[in-house]
TORKOL-4160 file (C-alpha; in steps of 0.2 Angstrom, whole numbers, padded with zeros to 4 digits, m for minus):
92
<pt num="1" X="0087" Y="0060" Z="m0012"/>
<pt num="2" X="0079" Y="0045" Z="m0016"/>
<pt num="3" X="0070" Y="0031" Z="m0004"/>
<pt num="4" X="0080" Y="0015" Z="m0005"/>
<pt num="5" X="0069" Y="m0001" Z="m0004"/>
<pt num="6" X="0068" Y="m0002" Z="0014"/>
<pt num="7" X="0062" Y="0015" Z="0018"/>
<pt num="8" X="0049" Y="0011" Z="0002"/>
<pt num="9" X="0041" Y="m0003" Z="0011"/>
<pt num="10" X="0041" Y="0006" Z="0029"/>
<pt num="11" X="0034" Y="0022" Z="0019"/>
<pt num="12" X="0022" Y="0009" Z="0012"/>
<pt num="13" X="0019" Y="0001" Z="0028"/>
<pt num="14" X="0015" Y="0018" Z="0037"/>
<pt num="15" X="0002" Y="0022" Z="0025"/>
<pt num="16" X="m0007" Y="0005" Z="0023"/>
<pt num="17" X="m0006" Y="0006" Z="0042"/>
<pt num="18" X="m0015" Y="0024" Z="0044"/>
<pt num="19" X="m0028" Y="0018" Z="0031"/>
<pt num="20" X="m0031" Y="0002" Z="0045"/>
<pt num="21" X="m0030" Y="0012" Z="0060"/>
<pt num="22" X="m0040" Y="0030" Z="0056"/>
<pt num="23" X="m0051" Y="0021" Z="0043"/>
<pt num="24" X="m0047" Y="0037" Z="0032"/>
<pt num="25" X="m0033" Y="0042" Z="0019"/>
<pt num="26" X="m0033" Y="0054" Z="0004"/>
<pt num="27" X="m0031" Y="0053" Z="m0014"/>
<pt num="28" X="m0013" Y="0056" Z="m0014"/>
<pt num="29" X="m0008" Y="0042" Z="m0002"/>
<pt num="30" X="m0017" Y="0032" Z="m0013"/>
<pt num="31" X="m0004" Y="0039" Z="m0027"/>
<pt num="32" X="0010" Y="0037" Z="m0016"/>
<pt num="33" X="0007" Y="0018" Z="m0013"/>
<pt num="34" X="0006" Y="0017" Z="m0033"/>
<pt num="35" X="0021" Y="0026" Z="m0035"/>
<pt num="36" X="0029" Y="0016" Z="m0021"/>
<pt num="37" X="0025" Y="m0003" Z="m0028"/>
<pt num="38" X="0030" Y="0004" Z="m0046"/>
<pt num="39" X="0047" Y="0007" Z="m0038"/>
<pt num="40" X="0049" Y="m0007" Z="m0030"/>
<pt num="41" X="0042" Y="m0022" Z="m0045"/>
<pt num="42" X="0054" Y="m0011" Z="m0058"/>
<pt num="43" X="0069" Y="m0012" Z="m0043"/>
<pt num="44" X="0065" Y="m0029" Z="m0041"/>
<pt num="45" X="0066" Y="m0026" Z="m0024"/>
<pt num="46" X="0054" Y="m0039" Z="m0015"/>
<pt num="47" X="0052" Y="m0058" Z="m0014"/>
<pt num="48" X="0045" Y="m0065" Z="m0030"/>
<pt num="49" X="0030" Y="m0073" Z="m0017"/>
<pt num="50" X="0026" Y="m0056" Z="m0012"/>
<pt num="51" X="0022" Y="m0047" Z="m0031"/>
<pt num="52" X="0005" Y="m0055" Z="m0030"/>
<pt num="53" X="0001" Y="m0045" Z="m0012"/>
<pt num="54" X="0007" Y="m0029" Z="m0023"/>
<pt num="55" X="m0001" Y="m0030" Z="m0038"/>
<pt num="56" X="m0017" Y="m0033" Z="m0025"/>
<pt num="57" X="m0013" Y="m0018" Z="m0015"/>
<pt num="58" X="m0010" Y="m0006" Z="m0032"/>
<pt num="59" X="m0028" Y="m0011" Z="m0036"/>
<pt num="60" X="m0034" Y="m0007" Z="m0020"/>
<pt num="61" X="m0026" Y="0010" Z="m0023"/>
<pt num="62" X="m0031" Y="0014" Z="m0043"/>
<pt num="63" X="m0047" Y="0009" Z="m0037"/>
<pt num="64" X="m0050" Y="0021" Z="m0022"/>
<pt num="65" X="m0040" Y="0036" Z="m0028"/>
<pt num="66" X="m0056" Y="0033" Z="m0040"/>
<pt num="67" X="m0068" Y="0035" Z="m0026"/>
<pt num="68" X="m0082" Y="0047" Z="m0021"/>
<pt num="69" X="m0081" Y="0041" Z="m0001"/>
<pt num="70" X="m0063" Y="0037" Z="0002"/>
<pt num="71" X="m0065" Y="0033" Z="0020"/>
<pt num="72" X="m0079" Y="0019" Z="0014"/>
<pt num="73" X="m0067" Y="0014" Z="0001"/>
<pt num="74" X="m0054" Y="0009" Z="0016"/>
<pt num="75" X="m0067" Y="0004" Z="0027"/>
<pt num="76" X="m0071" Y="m0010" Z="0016"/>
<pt num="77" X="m0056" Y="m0017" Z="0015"/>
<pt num="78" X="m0051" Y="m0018" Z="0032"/>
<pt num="79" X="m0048" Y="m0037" Z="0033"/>
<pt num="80" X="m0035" Y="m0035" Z="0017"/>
<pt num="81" X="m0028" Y="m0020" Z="0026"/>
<pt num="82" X="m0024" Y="m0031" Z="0042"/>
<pt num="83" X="m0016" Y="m0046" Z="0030"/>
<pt num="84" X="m0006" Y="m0034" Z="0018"/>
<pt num="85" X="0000" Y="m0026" Z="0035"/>
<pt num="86" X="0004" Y="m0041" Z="0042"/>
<pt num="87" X="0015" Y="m0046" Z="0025"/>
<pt num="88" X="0025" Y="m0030" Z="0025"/>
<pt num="89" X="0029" Y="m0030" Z="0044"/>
<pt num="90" X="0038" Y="m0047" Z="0039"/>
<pt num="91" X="0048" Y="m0038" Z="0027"/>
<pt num="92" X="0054" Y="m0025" Z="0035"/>
C-alpha cells in the first residue's frame, strides 16, 4: 500500500519534527526523507514555491546520512529544522 501525498508530508513532517525535538535521528530517517521528497517532486504533489524548501531539505538529508555524529549533524541545523517544520505544518 502505498502513502498518498498527504500522509508523505505528515510522514515527512514527523520525522523533521523528531530530528527538532530529540536532536537525534538515524541514517535511515534520513533515507526516508529522500525517498519521501523524491515521491512527491516526481508526483508533482506540492506547491511549485515549496520545491525550493525540498530540494533544501534533501541536502540536509544526503548530507547527514554522510555523517560520522548524526545528532551534531541535526543539532546544527535546528533553526532550518524549525522553518521547514513550520512550511510543512502549512501544508498539511
Amino acid at each position: 500500500m502505498s502513502l498518498n501525498h498527504q500522509h508523505q508530508v505528515q510522514l515527512l513532517q514527523d520525522i523533521l519534527n523528531n530530528h527538532l525535538e530529540d536532536r537525534s535521528g538515524s541514517v535511515a530517517e534520513y533515507e526516508q526523507v529522500e525517498r519521501l521528497i523524491k515521491s512527491l517532486l516526481a508526483q508533482n504533489a506540492v506547491p511549485q514555491e515549496i520545491e525550493p524548501l525540498l530540494h533544501d531539505i534533501y541536502s540536509y538529508s544526503q548530507s547527514g546520512k554522510n555523517q560520522n555524529d548524526l545528532d551534531q549533524h541535526i543539532n546544527a541545523h535546528q533553526d532550518q529544522l524549525s522553518q521547514w517544520v513550520q512550511v510543512i505544518n502549512t501544508l498539511s
